[in-house]
C-alpha positions in Angstrom: 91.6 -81.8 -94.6 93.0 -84.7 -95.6 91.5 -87.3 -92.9 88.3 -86.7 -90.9 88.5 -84.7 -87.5 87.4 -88.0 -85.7 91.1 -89.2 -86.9 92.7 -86.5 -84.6 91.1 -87.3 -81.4 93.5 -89.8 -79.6 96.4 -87.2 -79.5 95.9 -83.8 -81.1 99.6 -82.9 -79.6 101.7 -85.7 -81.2 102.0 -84.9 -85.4 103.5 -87.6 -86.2 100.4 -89.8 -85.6 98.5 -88.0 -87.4 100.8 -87.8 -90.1 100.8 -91.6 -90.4 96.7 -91.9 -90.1 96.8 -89.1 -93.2 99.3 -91.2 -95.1 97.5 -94.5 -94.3 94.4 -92.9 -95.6 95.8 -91.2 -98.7 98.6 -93.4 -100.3 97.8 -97.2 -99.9 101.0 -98.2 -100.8 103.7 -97.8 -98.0 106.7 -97.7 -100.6 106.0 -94.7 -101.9 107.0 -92.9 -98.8 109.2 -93.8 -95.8 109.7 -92.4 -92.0 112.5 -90.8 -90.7 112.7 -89.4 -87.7 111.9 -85.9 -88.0 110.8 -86.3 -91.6 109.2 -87.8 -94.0 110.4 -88.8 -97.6 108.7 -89.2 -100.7 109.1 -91.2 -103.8 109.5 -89.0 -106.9 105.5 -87.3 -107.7 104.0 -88.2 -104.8 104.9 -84.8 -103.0 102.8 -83.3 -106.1 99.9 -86.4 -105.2 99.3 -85.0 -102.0 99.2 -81.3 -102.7 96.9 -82.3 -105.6 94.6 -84.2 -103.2 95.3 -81.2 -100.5 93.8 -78.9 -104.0 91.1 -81.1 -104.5 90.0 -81.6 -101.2 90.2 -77.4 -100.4 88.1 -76.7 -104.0 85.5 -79.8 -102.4 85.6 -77.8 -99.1 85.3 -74.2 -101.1 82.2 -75.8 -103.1 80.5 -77.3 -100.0 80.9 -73.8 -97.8 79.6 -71.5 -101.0 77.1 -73.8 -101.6 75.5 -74.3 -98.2 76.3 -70.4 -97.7 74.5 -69.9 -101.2 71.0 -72.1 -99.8 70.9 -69.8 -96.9 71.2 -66.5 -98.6 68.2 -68.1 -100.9 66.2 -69.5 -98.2 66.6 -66.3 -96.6 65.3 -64.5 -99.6 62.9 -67.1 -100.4 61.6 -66.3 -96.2 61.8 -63.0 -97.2 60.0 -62.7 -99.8 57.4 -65.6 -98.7 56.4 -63.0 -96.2 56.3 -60.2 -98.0 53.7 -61.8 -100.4 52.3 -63.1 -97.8 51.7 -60.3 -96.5 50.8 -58.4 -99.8 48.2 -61.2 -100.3 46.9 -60.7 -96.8 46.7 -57.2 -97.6 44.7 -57.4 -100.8 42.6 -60.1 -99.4 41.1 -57.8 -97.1 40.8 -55.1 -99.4 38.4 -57.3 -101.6 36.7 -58.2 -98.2 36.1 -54.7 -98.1 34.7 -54.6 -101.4 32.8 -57.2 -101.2 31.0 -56.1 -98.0 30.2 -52.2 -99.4 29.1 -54.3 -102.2 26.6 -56.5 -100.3 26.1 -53.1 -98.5 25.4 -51.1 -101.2 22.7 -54.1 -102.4 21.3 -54.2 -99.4 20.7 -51.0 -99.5 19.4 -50.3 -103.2 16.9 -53.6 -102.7 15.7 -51.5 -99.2 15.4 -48.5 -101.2 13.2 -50.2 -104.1 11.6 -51.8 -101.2 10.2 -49.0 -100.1 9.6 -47.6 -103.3 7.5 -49.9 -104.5 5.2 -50.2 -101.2 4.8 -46.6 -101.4 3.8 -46.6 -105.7 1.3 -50.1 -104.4 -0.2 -47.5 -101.2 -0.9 -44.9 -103.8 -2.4 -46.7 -106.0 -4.3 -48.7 -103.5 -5.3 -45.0 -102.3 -6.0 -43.4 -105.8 -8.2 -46.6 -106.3 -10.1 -46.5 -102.4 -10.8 -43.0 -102.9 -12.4 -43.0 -106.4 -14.6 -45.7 -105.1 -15.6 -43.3 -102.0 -15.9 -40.5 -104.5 -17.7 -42.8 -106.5 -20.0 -44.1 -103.8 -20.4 -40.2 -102.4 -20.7 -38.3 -105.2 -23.0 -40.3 -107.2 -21.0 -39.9 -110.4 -21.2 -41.7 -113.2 -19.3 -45.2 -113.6 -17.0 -44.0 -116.5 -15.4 -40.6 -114.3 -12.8 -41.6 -111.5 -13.1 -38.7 -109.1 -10.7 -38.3 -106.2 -11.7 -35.3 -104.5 -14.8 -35.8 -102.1 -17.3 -33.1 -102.8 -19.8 -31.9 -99.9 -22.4 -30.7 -102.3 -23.6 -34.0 -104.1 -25.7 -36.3 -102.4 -24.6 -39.8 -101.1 -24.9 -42.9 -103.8 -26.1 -45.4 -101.1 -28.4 -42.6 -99.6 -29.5 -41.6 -103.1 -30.5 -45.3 -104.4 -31.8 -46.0 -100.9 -34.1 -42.8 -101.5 -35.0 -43.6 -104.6 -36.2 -47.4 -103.2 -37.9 -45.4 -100.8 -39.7 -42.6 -103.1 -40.8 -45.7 -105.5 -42.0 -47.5 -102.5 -44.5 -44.5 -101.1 -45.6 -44.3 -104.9 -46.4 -48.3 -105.2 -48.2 -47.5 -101.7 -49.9 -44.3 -102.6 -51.4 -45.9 -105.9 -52.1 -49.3 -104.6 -54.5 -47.2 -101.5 -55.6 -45.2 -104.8 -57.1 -48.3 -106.6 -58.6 -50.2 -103.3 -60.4 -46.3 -102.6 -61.9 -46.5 -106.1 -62.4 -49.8 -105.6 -64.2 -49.3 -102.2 -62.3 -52.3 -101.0 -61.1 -50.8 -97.8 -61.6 -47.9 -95.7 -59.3 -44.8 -95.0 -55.9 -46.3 -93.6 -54.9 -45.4 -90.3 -51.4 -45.0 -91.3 -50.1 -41.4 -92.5 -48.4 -41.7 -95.5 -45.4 -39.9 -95.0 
């Protein structure tokens, strides 16, 4: 503990180097101890020097062991619970994906649905609208009624104004002969009236 284990390589077996490499390295003065053969001797408070150091150096140990066996337990958590809300985040992540997609969905949807909606409200009213005018144009009705039911019994508008060009047409011939007979201007025409 005392000296590093790189001090104990040369010979492991023999103790009494490495009891002189842990004295060289702890007391710097050599007349506070002295070599015997099978023991060594200490000056008065260096015996307690050394078992302080020894203390010191075991509480130094204690600390380094809890403390690296302390960062792993916490790294561990910290891995622990790095994936778990990782995995949490993942998970909720996708759930608003979700939501966001039956969102856009349900958008989509209710812009399809006014979509159509609208066309069909335009188409009826373009319809309403075309077949007034038919009725219009059929029936002959007046400009201020909007009918939308065709009726079979009223005469057509075109027909009737191009009759009605036609009956003041036979009368602007019938009275134009009328006048060039009294006047004796021409003879009897060769042409029927109709």
């Amino acid at each position: 503990m005392l000296v590093p284990s790189s001090n104990w390589r040369p010979n492991p077996a023999d103790p009494k180097v490495l009891c002189n490499k842990i004295l060289e390295a702890t007391i710097k003065e050599e007349d506070k101890y002295q070599e015997g053969l099978t023991k060594i001797f200490f000056r008065a408070g260096m015996l307690a020097l050394l078992e302080s150091r020894r203390s010191n150096r075991l509480n130094e140990l204690v600390t380094l062991i809890q403390k690296n066996v302390k960062r792993r337990l916490a790294m561990q958590h910290y891995q622990k619970m790095r994936s778990s809300a990782i995995r949490i985040q993942t998970w909720w992540r996708g759930i608003l994906a979700q939501r966001f997609v039956l969102g856009v969905r349900k958008e989509t949807a209710a812009l399809r649905v006014q979509r159509a909606a609208r066309a069909f409200i335009q188409r009826s009213k373009f319809h309403t609208i075309r077949l007034s005018i038919i009725a219009f144009q059929t029936c002959a009705f007046p400009p201020f009624v909007a009918c939308v039911c065709l009726k079979p019994c009223y005469a057509d508008a075109r027909g009737a104004r191009a009759r009605k060009i036609a009956q003041t047409e036979r009368v602007t011939r019938a009275a134009t002969w009328l006048q060039s007979l009294f006047r004796g201007v021409c003879a009897l025409p060769s042409l029927s009236i109709p």
